[in-house]
C-alpha positions as CSV (number, residue, x, y, z in Angstrom):
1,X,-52.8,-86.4,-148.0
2,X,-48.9,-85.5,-147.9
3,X,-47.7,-82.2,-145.8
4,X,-47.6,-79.0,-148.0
5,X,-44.1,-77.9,-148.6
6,X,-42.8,-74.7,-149.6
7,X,-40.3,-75.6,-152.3
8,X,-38.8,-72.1,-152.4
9,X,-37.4,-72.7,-149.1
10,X,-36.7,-76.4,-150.2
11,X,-34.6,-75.0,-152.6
12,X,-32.8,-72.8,-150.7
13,X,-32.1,-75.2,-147.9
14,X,-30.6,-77.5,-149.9
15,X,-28.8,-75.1,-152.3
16,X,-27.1,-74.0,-148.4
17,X,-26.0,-77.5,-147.2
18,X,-24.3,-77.3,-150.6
19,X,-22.3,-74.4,-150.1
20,X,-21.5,-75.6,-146.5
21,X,-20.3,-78.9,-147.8
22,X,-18.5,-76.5,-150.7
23,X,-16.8,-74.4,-148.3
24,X,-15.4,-77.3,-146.3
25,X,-13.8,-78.9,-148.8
26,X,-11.9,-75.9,-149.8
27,X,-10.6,-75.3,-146.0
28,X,-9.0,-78.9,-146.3
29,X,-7.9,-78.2,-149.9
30,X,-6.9,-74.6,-149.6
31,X,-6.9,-73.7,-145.8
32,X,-3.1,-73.6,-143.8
33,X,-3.0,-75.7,-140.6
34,X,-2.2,-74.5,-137.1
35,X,1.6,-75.1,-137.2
36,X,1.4,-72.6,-140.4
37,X,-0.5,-70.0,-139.1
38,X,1.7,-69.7,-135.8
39,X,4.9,-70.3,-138.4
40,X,3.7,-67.1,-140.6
41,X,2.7,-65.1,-137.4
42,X,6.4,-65.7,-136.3
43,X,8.1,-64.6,-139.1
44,X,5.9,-61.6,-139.6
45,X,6.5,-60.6,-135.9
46,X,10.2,-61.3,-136.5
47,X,10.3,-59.3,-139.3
48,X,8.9,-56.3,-137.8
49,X,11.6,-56.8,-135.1
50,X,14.5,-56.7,-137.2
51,X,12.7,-53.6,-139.2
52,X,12.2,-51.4,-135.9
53,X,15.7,-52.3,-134.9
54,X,16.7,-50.9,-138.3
55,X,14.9,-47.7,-138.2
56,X,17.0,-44.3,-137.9
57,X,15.7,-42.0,-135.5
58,X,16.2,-38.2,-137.1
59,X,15.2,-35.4,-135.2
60,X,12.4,-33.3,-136.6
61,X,12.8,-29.6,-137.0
62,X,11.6,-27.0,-134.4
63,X,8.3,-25.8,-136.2
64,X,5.8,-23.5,-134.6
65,X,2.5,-24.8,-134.5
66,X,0.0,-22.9,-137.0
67,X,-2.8,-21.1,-134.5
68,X,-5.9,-22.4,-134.9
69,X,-8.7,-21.5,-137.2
70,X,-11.4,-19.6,-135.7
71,X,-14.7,-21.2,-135.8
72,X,-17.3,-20.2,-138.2
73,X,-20.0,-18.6,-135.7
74,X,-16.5,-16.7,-134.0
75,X,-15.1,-14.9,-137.7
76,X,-16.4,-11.4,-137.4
77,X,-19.7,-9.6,-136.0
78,X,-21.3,-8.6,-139.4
């Protein structure tokens, strides 16, 4: 007599090499290669460069610091 086999997990398994085989089709089709991934990552970083380099420093207002709230158990002796 043949070996019982679950076919749920039958199923399953092969409805997962599927999606594996799915999913690494699309990196090669839709995925960007090394040298594009460092390209992007330098022009992002440049970017930011030039941005910062840009930015105008203006000096913020002398403003007193509000006191802190009492805590609840500290309000009043009621």
């Amino acid at each position: 007599m043949g070996d019982l086999v679950n076919l749920n997990k039958f199923r399953k398994a092969r409805q997962g090499r599927e999606e594996k085989r799915a999913a690494a089709a699309n990196r090669g089709k839709y995925g960007r290669s090394k040298a594009e991934l460092l390209e992007m990552k330098a022009e992002r970083d440049r970017g930011s460069r030039d941005l910062d380099g840009k930015k105008v420093e203006r000096p913020q207002p002398n403003v007193k610091e509000s006191p802190e709230p009492a805590a609840e158990g500290e309000k009043g002796s009621d």
